[in-house]
C-alpha positions in Angstrom: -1.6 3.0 -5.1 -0.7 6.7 -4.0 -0.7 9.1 -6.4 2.4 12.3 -6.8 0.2 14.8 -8.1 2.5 18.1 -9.2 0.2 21.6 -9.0 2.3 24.3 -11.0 1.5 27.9 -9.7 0.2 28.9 -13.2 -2.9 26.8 -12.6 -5.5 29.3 -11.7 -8.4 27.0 -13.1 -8.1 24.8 -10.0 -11.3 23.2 -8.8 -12.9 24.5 -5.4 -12.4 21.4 -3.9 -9.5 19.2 -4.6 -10.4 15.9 -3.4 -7.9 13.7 -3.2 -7.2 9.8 -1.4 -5.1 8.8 1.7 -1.9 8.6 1.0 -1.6 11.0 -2.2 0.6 13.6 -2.2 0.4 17.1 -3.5 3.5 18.9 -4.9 3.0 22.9 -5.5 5.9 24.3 -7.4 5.5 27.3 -4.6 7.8 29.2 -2.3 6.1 28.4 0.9 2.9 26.7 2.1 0.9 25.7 5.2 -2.1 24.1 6.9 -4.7 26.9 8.0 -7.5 24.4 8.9 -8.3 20.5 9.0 -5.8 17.1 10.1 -6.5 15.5 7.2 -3.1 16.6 5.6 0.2 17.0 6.7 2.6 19.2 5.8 6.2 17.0 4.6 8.4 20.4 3.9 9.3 23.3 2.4 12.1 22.1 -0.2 15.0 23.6 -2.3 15.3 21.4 -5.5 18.8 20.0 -5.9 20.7 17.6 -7.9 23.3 15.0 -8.1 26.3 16.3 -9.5 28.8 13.8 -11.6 31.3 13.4 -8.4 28.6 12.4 -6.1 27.8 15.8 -4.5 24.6 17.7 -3.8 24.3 20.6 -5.5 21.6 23.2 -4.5 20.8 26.7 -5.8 20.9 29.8 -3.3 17.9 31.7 -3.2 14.4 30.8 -2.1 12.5 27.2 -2.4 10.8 25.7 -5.1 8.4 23.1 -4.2 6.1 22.3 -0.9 4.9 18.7 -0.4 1.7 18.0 1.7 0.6 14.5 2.0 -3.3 13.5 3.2 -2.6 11.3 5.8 -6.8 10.3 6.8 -10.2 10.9 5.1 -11.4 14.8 6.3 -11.3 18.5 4.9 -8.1 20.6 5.2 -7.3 24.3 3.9 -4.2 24.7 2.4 -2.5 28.5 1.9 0.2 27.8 -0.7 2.6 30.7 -1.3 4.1 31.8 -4.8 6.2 34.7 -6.0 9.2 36.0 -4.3 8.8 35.7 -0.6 10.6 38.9 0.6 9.2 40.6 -1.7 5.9 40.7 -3.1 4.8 37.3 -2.0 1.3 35.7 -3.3 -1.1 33.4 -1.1 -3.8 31.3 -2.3 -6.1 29.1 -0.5 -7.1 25.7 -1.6 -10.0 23.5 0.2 -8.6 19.5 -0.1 -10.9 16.5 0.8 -9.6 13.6 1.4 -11.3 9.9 0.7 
């Protein structure tokens, strides 16, 4: 069974190597996100969290995004660069090296 496993950006113990299985999917509470290296993960988007308001509607904050998805689509190595911080601003990258089983 595939796994949703949620990275907050306060996390600053994370492992050199996150290793990871087909089909898993990574959600970083980031601002932006993608794939420098590796085909082993797949980049689903670059999402605004909204809500379902009590008449139906989709309500959705202005301002910049709140969570990137990735999902590891075969066994292989990627390198991730997963943005935090304000992007127009002061914007901070980290990299993080995935396998996938």
């Amino acid at each position: 069974m595939s796994r949703l496993i949620d990275i907050q950006p306060a996390q600053q113990d994370l492992p050199q190597e996150l290793v990871v299985e087909v089909g898993d999917v990574l959600r970083f509470a980031a601002t932006g996100g993608h794939i420098r290296t590796g085909a082993a993960i797949e980049l689903i988007g670059i999402l605004t969290e909204s809500v379902l308001g009590t008449n139906g509607q989709v309500l959705s904050p202005m301002g910049a995004p709140g969570a990137v998805l990735f999902r590891a689509n075969e066994a292989g190595r990627a390198v991730l660069d997963i943005v935090t911080g304000d992007p127009w601003q002061s914007p901070t990258t980290r990299s993080l090296n995935v396998r996938v089983t």
